[in-house]
C-alpha positions as CSV (number, residue, x, y, z in Angstrom):
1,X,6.8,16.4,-12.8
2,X,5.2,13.0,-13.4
3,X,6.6,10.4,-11.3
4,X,6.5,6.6,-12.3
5,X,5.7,4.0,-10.0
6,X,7.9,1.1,-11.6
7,X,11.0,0.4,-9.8
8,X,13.2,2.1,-12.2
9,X,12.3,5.9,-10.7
10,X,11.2,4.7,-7.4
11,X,11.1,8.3,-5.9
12,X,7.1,8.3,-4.7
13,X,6.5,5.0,-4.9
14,X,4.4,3.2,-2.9
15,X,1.2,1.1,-2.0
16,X,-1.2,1.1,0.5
17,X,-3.0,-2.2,1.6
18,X,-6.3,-2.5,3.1
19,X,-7.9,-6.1,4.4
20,X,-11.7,-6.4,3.3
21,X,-14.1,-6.9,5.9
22,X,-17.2,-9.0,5.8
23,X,-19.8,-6.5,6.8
24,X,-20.8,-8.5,10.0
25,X,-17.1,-8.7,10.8
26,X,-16.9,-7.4,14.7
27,X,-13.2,-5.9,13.8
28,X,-13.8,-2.7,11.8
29,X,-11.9,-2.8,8.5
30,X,-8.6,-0.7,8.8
31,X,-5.6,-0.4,6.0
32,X,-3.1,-3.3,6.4
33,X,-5.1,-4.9,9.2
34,X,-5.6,-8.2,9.8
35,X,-8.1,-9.4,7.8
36,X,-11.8,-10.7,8.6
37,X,-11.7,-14.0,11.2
38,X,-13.4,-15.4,8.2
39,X,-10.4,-15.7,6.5
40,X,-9.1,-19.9,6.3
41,X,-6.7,-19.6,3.5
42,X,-3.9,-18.4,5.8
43,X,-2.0,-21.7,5.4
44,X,-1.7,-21.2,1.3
45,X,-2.5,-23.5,-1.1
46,X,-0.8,-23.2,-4.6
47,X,-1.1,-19.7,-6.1
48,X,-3.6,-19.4,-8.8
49,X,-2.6,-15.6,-10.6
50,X,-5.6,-14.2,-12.9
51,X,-6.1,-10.6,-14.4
52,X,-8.5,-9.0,-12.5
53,X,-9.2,-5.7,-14.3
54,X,-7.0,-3.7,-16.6
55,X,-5.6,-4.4,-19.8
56,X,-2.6,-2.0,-20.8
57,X,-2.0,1.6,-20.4
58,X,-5.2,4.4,-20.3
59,X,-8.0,5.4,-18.2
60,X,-10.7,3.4,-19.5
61,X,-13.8,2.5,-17.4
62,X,-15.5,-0.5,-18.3
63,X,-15.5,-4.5,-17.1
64,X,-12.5,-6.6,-16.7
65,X,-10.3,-6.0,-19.4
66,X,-12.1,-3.5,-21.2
67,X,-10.8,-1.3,-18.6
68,X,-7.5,0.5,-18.1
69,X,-4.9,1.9,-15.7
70,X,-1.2,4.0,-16.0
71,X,0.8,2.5,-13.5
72,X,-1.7,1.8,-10.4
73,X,0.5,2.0,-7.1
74,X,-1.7,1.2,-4.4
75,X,-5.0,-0.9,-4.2
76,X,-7.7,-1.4,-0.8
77,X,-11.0,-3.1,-0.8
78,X,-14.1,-2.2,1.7
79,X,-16.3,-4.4,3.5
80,X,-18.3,-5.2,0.7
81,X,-15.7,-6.6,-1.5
82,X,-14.7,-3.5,-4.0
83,X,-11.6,-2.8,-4.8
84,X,-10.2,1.1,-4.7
85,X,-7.1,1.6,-6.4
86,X,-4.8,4.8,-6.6
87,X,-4.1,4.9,-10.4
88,X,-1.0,6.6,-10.0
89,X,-0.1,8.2,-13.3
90,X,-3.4,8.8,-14.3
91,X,-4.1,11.2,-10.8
92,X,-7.4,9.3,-9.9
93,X,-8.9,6.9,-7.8
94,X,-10.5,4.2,-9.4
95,X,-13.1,1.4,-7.8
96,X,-13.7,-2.3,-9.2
97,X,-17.0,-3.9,-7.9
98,X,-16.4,-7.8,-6.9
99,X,-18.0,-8.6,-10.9
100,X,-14.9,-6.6,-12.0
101,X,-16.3,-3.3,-13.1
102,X,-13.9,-0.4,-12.9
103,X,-15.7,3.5,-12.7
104,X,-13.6,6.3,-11.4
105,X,-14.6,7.6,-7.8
106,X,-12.4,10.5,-7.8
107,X,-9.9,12.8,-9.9
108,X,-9.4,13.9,-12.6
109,X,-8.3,12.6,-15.6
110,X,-4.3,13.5,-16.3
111,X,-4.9,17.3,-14.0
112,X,-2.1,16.7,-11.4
113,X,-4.0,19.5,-8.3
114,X,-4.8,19.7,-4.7
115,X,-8.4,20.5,-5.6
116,X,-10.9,19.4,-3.1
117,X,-14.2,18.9,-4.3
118,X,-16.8,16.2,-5.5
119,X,-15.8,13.0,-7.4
120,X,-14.2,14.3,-10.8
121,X,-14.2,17.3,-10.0
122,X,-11.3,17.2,-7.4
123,X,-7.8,16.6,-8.5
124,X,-4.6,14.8,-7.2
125,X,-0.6,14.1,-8.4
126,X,0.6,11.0,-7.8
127,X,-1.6,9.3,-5.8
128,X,0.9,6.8,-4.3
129,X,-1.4,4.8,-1.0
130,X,-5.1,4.2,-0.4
131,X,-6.5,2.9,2.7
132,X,-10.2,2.7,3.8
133,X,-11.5,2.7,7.4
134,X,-14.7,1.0,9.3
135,X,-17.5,3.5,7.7
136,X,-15.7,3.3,3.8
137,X,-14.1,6.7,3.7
138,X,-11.1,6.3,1.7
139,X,-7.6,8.0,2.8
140,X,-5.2,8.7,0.0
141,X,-1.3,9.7,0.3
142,X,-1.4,12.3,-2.2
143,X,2.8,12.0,-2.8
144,X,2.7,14.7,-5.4
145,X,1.0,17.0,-3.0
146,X,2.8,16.6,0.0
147,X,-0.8,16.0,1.4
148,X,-2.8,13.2,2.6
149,X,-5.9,13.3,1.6
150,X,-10.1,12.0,2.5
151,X,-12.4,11.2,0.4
152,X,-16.0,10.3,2.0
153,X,-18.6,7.4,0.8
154,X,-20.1,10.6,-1.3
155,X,-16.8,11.1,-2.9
156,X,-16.2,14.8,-1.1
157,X,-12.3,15.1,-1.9
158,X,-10.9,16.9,1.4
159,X,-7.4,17.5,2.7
160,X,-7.0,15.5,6.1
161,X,-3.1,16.2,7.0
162,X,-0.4,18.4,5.1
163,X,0.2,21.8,3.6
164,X,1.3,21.0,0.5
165,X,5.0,22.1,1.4
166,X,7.6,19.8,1.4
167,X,8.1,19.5,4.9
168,X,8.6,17.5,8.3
169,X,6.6,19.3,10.7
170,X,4.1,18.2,13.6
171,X,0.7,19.6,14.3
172,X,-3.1,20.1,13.1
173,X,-4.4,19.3,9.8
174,X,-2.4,21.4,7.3
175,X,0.2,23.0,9.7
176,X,1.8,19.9,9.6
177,X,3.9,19.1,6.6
178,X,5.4,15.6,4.9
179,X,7.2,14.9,1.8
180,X,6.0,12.2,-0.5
181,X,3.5,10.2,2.1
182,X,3.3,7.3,0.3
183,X,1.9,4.1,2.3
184,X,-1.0,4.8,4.5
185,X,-2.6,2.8,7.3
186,X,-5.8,3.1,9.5
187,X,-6.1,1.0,12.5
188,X,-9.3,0.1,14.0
189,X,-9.7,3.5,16.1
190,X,-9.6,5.5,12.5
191,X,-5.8,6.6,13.0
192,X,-4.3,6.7,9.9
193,X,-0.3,5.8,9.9
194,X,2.0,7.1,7.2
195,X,4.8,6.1,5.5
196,X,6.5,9.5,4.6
197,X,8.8,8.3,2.0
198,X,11.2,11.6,1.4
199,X,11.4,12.0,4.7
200,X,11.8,8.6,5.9
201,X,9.5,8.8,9.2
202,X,6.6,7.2,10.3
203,X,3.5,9.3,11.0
204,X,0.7,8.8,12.7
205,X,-2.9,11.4,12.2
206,X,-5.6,10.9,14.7
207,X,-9.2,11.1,13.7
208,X,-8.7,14.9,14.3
209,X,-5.5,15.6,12.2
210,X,-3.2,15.6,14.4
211,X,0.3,14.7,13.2
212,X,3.0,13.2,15.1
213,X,6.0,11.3,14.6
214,X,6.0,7.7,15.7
215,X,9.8,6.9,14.3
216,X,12.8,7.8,12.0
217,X,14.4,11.6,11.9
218,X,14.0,13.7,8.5
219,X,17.4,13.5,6.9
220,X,18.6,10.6,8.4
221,X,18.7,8.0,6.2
222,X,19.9,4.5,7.5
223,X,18.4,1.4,8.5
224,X,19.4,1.9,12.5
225,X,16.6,0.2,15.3
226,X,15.9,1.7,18.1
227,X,13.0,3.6,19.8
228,X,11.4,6.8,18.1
229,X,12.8,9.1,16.7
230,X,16.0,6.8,17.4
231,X,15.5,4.7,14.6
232,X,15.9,4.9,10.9
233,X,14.7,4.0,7.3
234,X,14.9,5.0,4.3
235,X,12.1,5.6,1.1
236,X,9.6,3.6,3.8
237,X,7.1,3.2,1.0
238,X,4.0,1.4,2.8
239,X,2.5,0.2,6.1
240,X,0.5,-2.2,7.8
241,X,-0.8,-2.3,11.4
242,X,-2.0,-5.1,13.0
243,X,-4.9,-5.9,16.1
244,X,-2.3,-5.2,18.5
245,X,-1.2,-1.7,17.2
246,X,2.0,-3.1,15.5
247,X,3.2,-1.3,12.3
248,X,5.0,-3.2,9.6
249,X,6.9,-1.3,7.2
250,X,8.0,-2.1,3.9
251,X,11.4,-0.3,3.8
252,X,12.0,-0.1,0.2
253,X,15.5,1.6,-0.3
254,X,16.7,-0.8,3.0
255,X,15.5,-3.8,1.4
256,X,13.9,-4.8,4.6
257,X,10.8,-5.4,6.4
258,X,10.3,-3.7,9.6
259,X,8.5,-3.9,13.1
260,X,7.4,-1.1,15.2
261,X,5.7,-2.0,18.3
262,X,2.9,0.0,20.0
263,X,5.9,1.8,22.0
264,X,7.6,2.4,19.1
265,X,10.6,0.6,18.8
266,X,11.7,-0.5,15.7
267,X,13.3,-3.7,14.6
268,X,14.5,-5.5,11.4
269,X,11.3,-8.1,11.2
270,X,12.8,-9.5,7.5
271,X,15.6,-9.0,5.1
272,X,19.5,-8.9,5.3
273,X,19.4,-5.3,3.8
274,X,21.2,-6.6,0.3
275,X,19.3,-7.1,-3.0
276,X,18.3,-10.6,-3.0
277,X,15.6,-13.1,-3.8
278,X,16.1,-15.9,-1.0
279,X,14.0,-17.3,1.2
280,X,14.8,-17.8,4.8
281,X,14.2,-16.5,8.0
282,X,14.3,-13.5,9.4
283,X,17.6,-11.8,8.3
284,X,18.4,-14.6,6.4
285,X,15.6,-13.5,3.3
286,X,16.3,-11.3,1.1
287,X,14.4,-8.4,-0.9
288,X,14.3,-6.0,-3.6
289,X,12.6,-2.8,-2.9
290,X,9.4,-4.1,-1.6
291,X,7.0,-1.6,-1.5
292,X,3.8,-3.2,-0.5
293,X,2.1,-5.1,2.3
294,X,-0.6,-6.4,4.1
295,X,-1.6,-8.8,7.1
296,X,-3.8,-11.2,7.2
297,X,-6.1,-12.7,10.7
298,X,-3.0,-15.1,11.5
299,X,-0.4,-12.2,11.7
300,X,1.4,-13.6,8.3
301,X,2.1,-10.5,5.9
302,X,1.9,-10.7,2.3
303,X,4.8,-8.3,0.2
304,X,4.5,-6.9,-3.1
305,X,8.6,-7.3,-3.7
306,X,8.2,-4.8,-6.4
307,X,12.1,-5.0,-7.8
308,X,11.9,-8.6,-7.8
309,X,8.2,-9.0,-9.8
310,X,7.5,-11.2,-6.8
311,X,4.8,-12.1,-4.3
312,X,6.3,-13.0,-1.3
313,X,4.8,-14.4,2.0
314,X,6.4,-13.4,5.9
315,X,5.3,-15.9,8.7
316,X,4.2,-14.1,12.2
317,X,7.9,-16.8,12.9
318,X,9.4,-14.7,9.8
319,X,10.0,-17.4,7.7
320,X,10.2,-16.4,4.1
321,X,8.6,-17.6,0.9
322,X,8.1,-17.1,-2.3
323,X,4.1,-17.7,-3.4
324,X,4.4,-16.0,-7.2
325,X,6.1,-15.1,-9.2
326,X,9.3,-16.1,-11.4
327,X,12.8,-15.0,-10.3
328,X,14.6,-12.9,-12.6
329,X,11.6,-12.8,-15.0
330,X,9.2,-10.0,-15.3
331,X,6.3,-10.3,-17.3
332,X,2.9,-10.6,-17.5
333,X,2.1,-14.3,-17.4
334,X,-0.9,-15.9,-15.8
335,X,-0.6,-19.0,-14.0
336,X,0.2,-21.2,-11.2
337,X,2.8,-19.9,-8.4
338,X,6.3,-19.2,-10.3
339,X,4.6,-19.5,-13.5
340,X,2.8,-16.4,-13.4
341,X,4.7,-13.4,-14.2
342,X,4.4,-9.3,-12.9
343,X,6.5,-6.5,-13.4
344,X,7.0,-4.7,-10.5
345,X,4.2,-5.0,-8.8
346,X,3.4,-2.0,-6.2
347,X,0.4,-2.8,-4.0
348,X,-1.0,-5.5,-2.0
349,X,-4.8,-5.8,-0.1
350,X,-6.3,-9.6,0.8
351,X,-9.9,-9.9,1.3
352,X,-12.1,-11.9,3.6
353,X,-11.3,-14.9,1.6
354,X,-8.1,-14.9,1.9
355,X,-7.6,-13.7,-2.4
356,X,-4.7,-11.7,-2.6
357,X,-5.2,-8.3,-4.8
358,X,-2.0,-6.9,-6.4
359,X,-1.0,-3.4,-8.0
360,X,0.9,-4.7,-11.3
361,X,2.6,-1.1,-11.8
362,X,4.5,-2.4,-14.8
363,X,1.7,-3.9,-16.7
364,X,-1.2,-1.8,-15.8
365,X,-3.7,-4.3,-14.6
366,X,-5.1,-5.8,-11.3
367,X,-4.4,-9.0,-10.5
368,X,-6.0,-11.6,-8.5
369,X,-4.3,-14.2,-6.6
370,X,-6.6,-17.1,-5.4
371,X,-5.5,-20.5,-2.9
């Protein structure tokens, strides 16, 4: 069964956020890592929204908006400035070069499979997260499969983690199992992190597939902190880890932002846990089922508040704000801060710039956000 990634059927959704790199950046380039030293636009100027690539509904390769995308869920960039995106609905990968032209690296067009294989010629379902590590091979949570997958700078499709059963269980490469991996993460040591949405844990798969669990308990839904195994969440739906082996989770049925230290304990880093729009600190925010995320060199995160339409900006302090965006007004409106428009936007990546990249599930397209 096809799922959506707009907020309505919110089952597998998720994004996956990688920071670009500058090539000569000394910090290799890991999904939802801080981004490049390079980056001086941490302190936010006004919010200037563009289209990027896309232009409705299809699978069209081609430049800018002679391209197209079904319901993209997740975008990454590399260290040269391209932009991968996991076109959701359409079971592919997709890449945009920096001029904006869109070619599709891997899948196959509308042929949900586990098929590994070259480029085209391997499949996916529901591609829901993309991240990319220091040497460009690009890490897919493949929600329809239950698997998370690799895909190498020659495009060789390979399963990393999973068994394709719906599952919860620790070990090596496909005896472990997972159920709807959405959000994935790879710090600077080429772990990748997981957020298993079904299951609502956080996984973590060394360099050798091996899975463990870093927090949460299958079944246990709830939005308890605590160390492990301790804690809970529920539909985590993308993650974000920063220098000093933090993980930020976008807790999308909680309505929360969360923190889990290197020791894995897990705190409430943002959101009161009700449906809101507000700014604030801390607990004080509020969030609609924000399922993507990223962190930039100064530790502030950037949220894809995908049942809101927003773009909304954390503080390492936690102080709330809205950058884009117009409350209680989806659409697809380019512009100037709350005069721009997106409907429900899924994924989130910043480059060495300090441009935002954003996943506009409901309207098909990429969009650029520049300071």
């Amino acid at each position: 069964m096809k799922i959506s990634h707009s907020f309505i059927i919110l089952a597998l959704s998720a994004s996956v956020i990688v920071a670009c790199k500058k090539s000569n950046d000394p910090t290799p380039s890991s999904s939802n890592n801080s981004s490049s030293n390079n980056n001086n636009n941490t302190s936010n100027g006004p919010a200037v929204v563009t289209t990027f690539a896309g232009s409705g509904p299809g699978h069209n390769n081609g430049t800018g908006a002679a391209a197209s995308f079904f319901s993209p869920g997740a975008v990454a960039c590399d260290a040269s400035g391209n932009i991968y995106v996991a076109d959701s609905n359409n079971d592919l990968i997709r890449k945009i070069t920096p001029a904006g032209v869109v070619s599709t690296m891997a899948g196959t067009v509308n042929v949900s499979g586990k098929t590994n294989a070259t480029g085209t010629s391997a499949s996916f379902s529901n591609p829901a997260g993309i991240a990319i590590d220091a040497s460009g091979n690009v890490y897919v949570g493949d929600a329809g499969n239950n698997l998370v997958r690799k895909i190498t700078t020659g495009d060789v499709v390979s399963t990393l983690a999973g068994s394709s059963l719906n599952g919860n269980a620790n070990g090596t490469g496909t005896a472990a199992s997972f159920r709807a991996p959405s959000g994935v993460a790879v710090d600077a040591s080429g772990n990748v992190y997981v957020a298993d949405y079904n299951n609502s844990m956080i996984r973590k798969i060394t360099a050798g597939g091996v899975v463990t669990t870093i927090a949460g308990t299958s079944g246990n839904y709830g939005s308890t902190n605590g160390t492990g195994t301790a804690a809970s969440f529920n539909g985590p739906a993308a993650v974000a880890v920063d220098a000093s082996g933090n993980i930020y989770v976008a807790d999308s049925q909680n309505n929360l932002i969360r923190k889990i230290t290197s020791g894995g304990v897990v705190t409430t880093f943002a959101g009161s846990g009700n449906i809101g729009t507000s700014d604030g600190t801390g607990t004080a925010a509020s969030f609609n089922t924000p399922s993507g995320i990223v962190i930039d060199a100064s530790g502030n995160l950037y949220i894809a508040d995908t049942g809101n339409s927003l773009i909304r900006k954390i503080t390492s302090a936690g102080v709330v704000t809205t950058i884009a965006g117009s409350v209680g007004n989806p659409g697809f409106t380019n512009g100037t801060g709350t005069a721009a428009t997106f409907t429900n936007p899924a994924g989130i990546t910043i480059d060495a710039s300090g441009n935002l990249y954003i996943a506009d599930s409901g309207n098909n397209v990429i969009r650029k956000i520049t300071f």
